[in-house]
VODO-627995 format. One record per residue: x, y, z of N, C-alpha, C, O, CB in turn; residue in three letters. Coordinates in steps of 0.001 Angstrom, whole numbers, padded with zeros to 6 digits, always signed. Glycine has a CB too. Example, Ala and Ser with C-alpha at 12.3 -4.5 7.8 and 13.67 -1.06 7.14 Angstrom:
+013190-005690+007800+012300-004500+007800+013200-003300+007800+014236-003319+008465+011308-004473+009046Ala +012850-002250+007080+013670-001060+007140+012900+000030+007870+013409+001138+008039+014084-000598+005725Ser 
end
This chain:
+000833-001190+000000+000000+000000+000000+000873+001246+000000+001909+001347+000657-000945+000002+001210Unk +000495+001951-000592+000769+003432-001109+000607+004212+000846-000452+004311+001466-000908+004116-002724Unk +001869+004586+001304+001764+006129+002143+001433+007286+001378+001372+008210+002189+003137+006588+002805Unk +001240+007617+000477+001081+009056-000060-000234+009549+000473-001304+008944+000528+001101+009146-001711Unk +000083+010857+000882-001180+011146+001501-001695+012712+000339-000934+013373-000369-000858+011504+003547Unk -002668+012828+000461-003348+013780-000355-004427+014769+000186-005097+014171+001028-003921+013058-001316Unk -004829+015992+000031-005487+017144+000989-006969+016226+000112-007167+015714-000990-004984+019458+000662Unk -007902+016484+001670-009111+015619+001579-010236+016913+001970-009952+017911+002631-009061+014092+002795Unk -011026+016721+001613-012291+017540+002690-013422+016744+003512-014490+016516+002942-013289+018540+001731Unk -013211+016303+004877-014110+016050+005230-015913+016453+005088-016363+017494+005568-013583+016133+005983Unk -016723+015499+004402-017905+015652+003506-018941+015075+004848-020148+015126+004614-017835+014586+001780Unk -018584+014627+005995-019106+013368+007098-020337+014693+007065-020326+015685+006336-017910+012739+009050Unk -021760+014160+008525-022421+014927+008531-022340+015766+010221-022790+016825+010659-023593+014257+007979Unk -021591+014735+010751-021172+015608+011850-019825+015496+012272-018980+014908+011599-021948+015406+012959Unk -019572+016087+013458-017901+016360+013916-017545+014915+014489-018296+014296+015242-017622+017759+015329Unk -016076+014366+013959-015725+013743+014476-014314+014005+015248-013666+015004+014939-015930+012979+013785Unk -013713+012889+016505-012713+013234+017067-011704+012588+016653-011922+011390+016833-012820+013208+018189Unk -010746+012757+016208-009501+012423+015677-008946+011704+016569-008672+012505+017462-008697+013441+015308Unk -008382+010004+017097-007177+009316+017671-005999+010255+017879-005482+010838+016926-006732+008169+016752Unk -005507+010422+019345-004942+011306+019321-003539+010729+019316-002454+011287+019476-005368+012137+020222Unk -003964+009015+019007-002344+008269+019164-002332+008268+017583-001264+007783+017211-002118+006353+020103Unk -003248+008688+016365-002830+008503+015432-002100+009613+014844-001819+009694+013649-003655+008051+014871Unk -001890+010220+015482-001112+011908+014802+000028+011639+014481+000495+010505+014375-000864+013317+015833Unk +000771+013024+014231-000079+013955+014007-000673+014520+012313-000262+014439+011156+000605+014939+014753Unk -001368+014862+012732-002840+014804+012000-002216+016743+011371-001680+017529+012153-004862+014528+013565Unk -002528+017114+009674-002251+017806+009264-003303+018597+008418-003878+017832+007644-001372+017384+008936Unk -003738+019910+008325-004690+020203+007051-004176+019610+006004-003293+018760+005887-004890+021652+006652Unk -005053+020346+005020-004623+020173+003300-004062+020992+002844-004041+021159+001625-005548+020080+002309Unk -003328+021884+003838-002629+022902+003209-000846+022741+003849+000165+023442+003806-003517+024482+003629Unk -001313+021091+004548+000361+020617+005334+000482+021383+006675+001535+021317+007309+001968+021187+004275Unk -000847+022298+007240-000404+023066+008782-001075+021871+009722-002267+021568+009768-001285+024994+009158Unk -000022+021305+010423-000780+020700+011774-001767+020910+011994-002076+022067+011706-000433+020923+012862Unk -002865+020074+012591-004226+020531+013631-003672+020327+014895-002900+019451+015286-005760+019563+013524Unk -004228+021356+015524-003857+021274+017171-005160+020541+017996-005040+019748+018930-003605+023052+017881Unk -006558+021070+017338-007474+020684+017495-007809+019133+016718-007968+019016+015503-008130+021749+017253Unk -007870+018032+017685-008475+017012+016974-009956+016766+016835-010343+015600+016763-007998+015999+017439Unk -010728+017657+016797-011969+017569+016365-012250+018297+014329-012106+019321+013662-012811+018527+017762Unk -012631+017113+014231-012840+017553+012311-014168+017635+012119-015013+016782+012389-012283+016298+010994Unk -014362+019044+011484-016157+019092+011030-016176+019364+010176-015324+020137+009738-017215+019862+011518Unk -017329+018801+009318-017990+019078+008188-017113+020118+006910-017636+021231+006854-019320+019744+008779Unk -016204+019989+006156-015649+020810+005603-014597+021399+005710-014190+022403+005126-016144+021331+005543Unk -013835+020354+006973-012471+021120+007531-011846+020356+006498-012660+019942+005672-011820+020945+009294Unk -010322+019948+006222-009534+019444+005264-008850+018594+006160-008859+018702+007386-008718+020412+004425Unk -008105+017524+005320-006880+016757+006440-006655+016280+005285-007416+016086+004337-007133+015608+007941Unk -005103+016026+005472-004331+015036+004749-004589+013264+005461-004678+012906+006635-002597+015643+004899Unk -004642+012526+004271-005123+011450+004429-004334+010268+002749-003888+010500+001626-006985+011875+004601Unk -004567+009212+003516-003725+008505+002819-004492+007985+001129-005688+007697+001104-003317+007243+003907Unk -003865+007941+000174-004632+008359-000990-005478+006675-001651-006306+006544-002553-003307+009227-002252Unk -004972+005848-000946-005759+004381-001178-007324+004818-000437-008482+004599-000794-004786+002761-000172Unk -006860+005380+000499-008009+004782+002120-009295+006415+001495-010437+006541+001936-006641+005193+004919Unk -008750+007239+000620-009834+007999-000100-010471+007764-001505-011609+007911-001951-009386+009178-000180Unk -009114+007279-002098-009633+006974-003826-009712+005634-003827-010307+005237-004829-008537+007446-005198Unk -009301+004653-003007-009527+003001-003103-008558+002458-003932-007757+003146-004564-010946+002519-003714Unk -008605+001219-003953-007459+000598-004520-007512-000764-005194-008379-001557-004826-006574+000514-003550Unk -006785-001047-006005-006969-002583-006298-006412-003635-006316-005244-003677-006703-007211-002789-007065Unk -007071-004776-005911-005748-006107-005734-005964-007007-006814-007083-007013-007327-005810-007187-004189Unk -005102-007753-007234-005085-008496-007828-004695-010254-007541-003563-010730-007451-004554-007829-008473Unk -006029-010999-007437-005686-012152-006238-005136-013572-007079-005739-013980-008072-007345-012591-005187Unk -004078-014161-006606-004290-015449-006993-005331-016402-006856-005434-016844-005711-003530-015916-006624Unk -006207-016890-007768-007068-017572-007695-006417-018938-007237-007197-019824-006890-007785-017477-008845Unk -005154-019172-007207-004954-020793-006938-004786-020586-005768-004626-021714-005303-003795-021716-007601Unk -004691-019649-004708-004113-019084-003576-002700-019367-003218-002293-019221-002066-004855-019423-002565Unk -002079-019701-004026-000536-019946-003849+000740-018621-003416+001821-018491-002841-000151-020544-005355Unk -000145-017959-004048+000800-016201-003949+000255-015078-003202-000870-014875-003657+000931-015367-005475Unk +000387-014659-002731-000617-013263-002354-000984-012396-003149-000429-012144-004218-000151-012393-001500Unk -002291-011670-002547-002615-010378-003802-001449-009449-004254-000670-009030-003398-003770-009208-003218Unk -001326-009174-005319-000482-007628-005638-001587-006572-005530-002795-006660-005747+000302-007474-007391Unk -000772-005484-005108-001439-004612-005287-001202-003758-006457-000175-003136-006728-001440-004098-004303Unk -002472-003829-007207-002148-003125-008465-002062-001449-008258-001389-000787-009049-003325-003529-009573Unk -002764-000827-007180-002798+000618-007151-003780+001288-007031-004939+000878-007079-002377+001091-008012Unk -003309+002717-006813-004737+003384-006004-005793+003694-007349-005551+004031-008508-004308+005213-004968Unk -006994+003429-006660-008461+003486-007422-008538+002427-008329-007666+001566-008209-008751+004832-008272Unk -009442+002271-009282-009981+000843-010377-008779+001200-011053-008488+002312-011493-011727+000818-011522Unk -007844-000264-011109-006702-000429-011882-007416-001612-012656-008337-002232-012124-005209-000719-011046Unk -006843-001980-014257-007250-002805-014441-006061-003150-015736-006066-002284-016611-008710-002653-014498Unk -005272-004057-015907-004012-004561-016423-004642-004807-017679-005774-005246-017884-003252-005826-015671Unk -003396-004325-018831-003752-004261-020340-004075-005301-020745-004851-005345-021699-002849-003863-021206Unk -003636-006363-020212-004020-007435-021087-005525-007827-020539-006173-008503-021338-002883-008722-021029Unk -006216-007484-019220-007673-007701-018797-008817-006390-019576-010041-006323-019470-007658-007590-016878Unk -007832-005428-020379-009005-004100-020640-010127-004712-021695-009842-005389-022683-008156-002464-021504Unk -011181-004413-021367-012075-004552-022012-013156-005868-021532-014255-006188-021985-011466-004576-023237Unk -012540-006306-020709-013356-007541-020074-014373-007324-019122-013893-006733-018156-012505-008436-019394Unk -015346-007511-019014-016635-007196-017636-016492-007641-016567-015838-008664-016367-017998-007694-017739Unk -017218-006802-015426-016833-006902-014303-017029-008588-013670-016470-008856-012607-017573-005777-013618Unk -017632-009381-014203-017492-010867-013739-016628-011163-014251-015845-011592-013404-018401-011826-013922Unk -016013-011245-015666-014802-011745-015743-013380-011432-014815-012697-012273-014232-014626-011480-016924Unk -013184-010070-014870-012230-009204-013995-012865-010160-012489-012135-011151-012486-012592-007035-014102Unk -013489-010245-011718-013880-011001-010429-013506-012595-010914-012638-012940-010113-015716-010739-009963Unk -013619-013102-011335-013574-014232-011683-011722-014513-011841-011191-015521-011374-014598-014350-013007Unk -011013-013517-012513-009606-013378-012606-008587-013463-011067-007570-013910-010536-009478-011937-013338Unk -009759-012674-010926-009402-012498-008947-008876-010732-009101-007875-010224-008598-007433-013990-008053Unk -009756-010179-009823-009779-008141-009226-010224-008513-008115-010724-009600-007824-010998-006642-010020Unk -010003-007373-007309-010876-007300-006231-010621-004905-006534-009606-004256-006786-009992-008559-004225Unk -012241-004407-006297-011816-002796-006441-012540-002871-004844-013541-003426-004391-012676-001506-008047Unk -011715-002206-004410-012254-001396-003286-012039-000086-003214-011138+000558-003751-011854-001808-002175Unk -013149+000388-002331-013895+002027-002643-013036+002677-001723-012370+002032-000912-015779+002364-002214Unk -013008+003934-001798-012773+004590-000935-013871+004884-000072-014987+004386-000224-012228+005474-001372Unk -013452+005997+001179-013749+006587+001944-015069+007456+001451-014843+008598+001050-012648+007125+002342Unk -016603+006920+001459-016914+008156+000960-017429+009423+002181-018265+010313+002029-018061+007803-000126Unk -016750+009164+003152-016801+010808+003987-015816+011716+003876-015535+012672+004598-016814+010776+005490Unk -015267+011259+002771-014356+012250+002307-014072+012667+000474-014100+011820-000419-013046+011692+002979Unk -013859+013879+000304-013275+013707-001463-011828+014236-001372-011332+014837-000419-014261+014843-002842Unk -011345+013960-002338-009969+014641-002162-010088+016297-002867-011080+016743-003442-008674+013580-003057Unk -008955+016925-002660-009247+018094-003300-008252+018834-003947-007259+019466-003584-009786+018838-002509Unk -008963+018499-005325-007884+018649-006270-006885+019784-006424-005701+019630-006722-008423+018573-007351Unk -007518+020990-006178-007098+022679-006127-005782+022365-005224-004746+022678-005811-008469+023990-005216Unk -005612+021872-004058-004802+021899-003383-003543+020481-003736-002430+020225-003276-005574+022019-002120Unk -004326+019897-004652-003112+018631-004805-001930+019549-005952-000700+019615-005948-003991+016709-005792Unk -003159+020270-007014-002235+020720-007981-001124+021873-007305+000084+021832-007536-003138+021341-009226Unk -001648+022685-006613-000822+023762-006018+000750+023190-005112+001819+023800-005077-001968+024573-004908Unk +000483+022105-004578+001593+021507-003721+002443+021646-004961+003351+022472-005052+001401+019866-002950Unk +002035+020623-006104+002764+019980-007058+003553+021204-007995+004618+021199-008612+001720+018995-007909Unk +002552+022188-007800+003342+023500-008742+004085+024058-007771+005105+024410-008365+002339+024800-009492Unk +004183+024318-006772+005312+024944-005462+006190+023661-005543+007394+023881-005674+004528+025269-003511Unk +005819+022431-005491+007449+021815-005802+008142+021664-007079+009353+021856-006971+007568+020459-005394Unk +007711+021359-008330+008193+021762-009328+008754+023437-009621+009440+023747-010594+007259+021329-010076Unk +008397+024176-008797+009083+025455-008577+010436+025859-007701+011010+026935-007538+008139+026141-008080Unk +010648+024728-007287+011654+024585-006454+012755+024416-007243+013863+024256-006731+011484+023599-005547Unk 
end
């Protein structure tokens, strides 16, 4: 699994409290929260599988473990074009993301143009 983390907006419908052993915990703009309470529309960086989802790819003989093909519906050139029972049947497996959260794009591109400016 992918560490990359990416600026999110919490979308939930009420406030939740942040693990304070899981910190520390950052906006989407990379400033620490001091406050671990997140509401409705605050931002946090968050890990980019556990928002956009990811995909494995399983041995059906169970001899090997899944690979992980990568974050969100991956689906390998030589499987494109095949339907979703076949792809299941291959051994895909897509899992979803997070939907109390979206990521947010405005702020992914801006990181990326301040470091390519470097």
């Amino acid at each position: 699994m992918s560490n990359k983390k990416i600026p999110c907006e919490y979308t939930g419908g009420h406030k939740v409290d942040l693990h304070k052993y899981g910190g520390p915990y950052f906006d989407g703009k990379g400033q620490q929260l001091l406050d671990l309470t997140l509401n409705p529309g605050d931002s946090l960086m968050m890990p980019e599988e556990e928002v956009l989802g990811f995909t494995l790819l399983r041995d059906m003989s169970g001899v090997q473990e899944p690979i992980n093909l990568g974050v969100g519906r991956v689906v390998l050139s030589e499987h494109q074009g095949k339907d979703d029972e076949e792809l299941y049947a291959i051994g895909y497996q897509f899992h979803q993301g997070r939907p109390d959260f979206r990521p947010l794009p405005t702020l992914v591109s801006e990181k990326k143009k301040k470091e390519s400016d470097k």
